[in-house]
VOMAR-130110 format. One record per residue (C-alpha): residue number from 1; chain; x, y, z; residue in one letter. Coordinates in steps of 0.5 Angstrom, whole numbers, plus 500, padded with zeros to 3 digits. Each point is the difference from the previous one (the first is absolute). Layout:
% VOMAR-130110
NUM;A;X;Y;Z;a
...
***
This chain:
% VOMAR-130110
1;A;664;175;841;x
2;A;493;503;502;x
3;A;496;495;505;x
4;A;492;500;498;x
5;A;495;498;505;x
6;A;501;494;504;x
7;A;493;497;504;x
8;A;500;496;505;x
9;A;494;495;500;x
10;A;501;498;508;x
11;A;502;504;506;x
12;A;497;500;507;x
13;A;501;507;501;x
14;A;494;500;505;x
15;A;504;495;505;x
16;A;503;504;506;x
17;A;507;499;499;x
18;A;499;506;495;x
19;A;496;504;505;x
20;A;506;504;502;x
21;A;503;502;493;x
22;A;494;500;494;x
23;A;501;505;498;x
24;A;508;500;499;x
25;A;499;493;497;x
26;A;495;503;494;x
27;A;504;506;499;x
28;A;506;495;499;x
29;A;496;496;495;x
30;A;499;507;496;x
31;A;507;501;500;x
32;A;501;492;498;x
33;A;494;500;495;x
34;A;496;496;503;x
35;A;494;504;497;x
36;A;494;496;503;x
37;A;499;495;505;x
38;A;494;494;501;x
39;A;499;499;508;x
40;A;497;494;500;x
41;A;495;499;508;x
42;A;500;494;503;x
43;A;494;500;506;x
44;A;494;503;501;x
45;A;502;504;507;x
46;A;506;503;496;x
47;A;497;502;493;x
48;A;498;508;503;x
49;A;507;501;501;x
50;A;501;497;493;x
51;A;495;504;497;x
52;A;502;506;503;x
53;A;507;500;498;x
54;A;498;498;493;x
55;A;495;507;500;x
56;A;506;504;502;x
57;A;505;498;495;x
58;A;499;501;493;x
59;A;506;494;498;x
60;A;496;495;504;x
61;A;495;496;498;x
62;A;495;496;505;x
63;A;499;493;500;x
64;A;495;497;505;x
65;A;501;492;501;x
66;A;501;494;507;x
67;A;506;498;499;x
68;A;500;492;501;x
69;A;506;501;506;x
70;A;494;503;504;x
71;A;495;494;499;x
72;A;499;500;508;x
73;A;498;506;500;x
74;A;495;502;494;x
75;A;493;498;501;x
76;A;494;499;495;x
77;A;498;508;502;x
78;A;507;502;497;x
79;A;498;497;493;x
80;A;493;504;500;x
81;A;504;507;502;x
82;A;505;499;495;x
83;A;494;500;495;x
84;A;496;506;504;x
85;A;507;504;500;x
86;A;502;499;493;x
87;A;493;502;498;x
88;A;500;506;504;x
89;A;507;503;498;x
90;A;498;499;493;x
91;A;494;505;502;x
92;A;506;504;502;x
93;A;504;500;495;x
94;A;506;498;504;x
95;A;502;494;495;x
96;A;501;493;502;x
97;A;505;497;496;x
98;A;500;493;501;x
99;A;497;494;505;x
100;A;507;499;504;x
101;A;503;497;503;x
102;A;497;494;500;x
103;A;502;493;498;x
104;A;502;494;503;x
105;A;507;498;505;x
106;A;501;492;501;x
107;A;506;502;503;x
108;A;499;502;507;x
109;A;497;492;502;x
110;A;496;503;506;x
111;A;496;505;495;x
112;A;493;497;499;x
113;A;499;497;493;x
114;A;493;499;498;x
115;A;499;507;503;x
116;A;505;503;496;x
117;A;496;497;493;x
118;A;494;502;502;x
119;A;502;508;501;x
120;A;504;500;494;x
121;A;494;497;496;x
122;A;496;505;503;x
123;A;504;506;499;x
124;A;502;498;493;x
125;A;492;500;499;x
126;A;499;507;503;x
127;A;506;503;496;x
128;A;496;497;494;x
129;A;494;504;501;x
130;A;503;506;502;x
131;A;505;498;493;x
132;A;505;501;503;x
133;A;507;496;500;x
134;A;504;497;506;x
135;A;506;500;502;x
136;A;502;493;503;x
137;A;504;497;506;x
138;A;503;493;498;x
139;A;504;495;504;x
140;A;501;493;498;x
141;A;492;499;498;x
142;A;501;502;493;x
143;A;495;495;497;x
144;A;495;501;504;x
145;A;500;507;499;x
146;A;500;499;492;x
147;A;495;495;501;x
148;A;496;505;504;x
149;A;501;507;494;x
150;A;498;494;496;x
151;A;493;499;503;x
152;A;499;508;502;x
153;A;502;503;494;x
154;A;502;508;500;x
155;A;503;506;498;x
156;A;507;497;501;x
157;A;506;504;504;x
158;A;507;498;503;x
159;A;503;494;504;x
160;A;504;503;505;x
161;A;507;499;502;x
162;A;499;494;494;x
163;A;504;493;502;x
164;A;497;495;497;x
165;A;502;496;494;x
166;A;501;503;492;x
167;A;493;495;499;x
168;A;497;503;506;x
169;A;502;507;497;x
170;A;497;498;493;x
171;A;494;499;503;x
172;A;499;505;504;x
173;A;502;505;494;x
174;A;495;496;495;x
175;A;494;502;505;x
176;A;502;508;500;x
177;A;506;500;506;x
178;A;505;505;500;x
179;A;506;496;504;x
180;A;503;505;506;x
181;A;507;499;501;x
182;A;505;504;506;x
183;A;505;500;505;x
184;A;502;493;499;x
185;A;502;502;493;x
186;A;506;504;502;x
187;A;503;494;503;x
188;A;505;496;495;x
189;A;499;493;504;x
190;A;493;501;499;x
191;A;501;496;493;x
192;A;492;496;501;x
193;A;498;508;500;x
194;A;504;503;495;x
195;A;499;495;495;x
196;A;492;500;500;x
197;A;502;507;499;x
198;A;505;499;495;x
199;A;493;494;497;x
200;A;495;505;501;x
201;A;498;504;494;x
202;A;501;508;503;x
203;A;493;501;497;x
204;A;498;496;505;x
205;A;504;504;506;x
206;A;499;505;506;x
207;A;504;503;505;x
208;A;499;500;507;x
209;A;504;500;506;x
210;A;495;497;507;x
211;A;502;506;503;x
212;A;503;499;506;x
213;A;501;492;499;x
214;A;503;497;494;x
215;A;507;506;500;x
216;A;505;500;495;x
217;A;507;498;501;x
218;A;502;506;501;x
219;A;497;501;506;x
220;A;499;492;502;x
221;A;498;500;507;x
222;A;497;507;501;x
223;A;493;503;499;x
224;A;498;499;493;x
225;A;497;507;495;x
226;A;497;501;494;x
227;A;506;506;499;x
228;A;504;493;499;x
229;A;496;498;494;x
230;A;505;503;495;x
231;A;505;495;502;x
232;A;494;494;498;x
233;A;500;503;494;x
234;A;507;500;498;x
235;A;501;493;501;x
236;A;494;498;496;x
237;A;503;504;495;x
238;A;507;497;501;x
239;A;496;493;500;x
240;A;496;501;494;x
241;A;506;504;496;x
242;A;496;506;499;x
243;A;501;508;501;x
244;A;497;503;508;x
245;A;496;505;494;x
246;A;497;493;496;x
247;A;499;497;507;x
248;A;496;505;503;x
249;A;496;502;495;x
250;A;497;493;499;x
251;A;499;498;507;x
252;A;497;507;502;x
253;A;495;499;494;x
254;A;499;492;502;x
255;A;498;503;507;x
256;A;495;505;498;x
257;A;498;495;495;x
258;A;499;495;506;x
259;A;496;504;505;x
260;A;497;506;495;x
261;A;503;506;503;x
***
């Protein structure tokens, strides 16, 4: 059976653990169909490299966000920047796909909360006057992130690594939100996971890996890489009791879809 392209919707690919061997890890993804790849930055001092990458490779896209892990280090000048740099990438016709990574993470208990509230909101605002989707963060702080889309608005986009309840993904979904799903997929004990996937309408569905996190029970334990994204696919295929072409064809179309590319 002929494999279609296949998208990964988040991959670090600009973290150093790739440094020594990108180029090897791209030529395996055109190898594996893995046609396009969203690399989503997560703070200011590291978005050059980001941006770098992106422009060198025309299977990645760029997103520019402060993730919510590394709330101590961002500062309000960041969120300035991030506007100035959308704004001056867009004259460059370098496209930034999506706001991201952003959001919120209430399971790291030292992180601070009210913090991460304001930086989201005020991400969520900039991706709106830039009419851009994001691409969001979440862990264990579901409603208050509703909550929060519900007050902003916005151009929807995806909620990565989605672990929350089938009532949390209605939500998200009926406020215009793709639901990423990886690596976790590939594991049969991961039951709460593959039966959210099994809920969740495939319209409704993205690929992604979190390279190098987040890897595929083939490769438990080592660095994770968005030429493993095939192994998702097929589990949600194999969740969703439908063909690897019917499955890659939907996600990839509900991926472009998601963040305009």
């Amino acid at each position: 059976m002929r494999m279609h392209a296949i998208i990964d919707t988040h991959c670090h690919l600009d973290f150093a653990v790739f440094d020594d061997d990108r180029n090897a890890v791209l030529d395996a993804c055109n190898n594996n169909h893995v046609t396009d790849i969203v690399v989503p930055a997560v703070k200011q001092d590291a978005w050059p490299k980001t941006i770098q990458l992106c422009a060198a490779h025309a299977q990645l896209h760029l997103a520019l966000g402060l993730h919510p892990i590394f709330i101590d280090a961002h500062q309000p000048q960041h969120l300035v920047a991030l506007d100035d740099e959308i704004t001056q990438l867009n004259r460059t016709q370098q496209k930034v796909v999506a706001v991201g990574e952003i959001g919120l993470d209430y399971y790291l208990k030292h992180l601070d909360q009210e913090k991460q509230k304001v930086f989201f909101t005020k991400q969520l605002i900039i991706a709106n006057q830039h009419h851009l989707p994001v691409i969001i963060h979440n862990r264990k702080a579901h409603d208050d992130c509703i909550n929060i889309i519900n007050d902003i608005g916005g151009s929807g986009g995806i909620i990565h690594n989605f672990n929350g309840s089938i009532q949390h993904a209605h939500k998200y979904i009926e406020l215009g939100f793709k639901l990423g799903f990886g690596g976790m997929l590939t594991f049969e004990r991961s039951r709460v996971i593959r039966n959210l996937a099994k809920q969740i309408p495939l319209e409704s569905i993205v690929l992604e890996t979190d390279a190098p996190d987040l890897t595929v029970e083939r490769h438990k334990g080592k660095r994770n890489s968005p030429e493993y994204l095939p192994e998702v696919l097929s589990a949600l295929a194999t969740v969703k009791q439908m063909s690897l072409v019917d499955v890659a064809n939907i996600t990839s179309a509900n991926a472009r879809q998601a963040l305009n590319f």
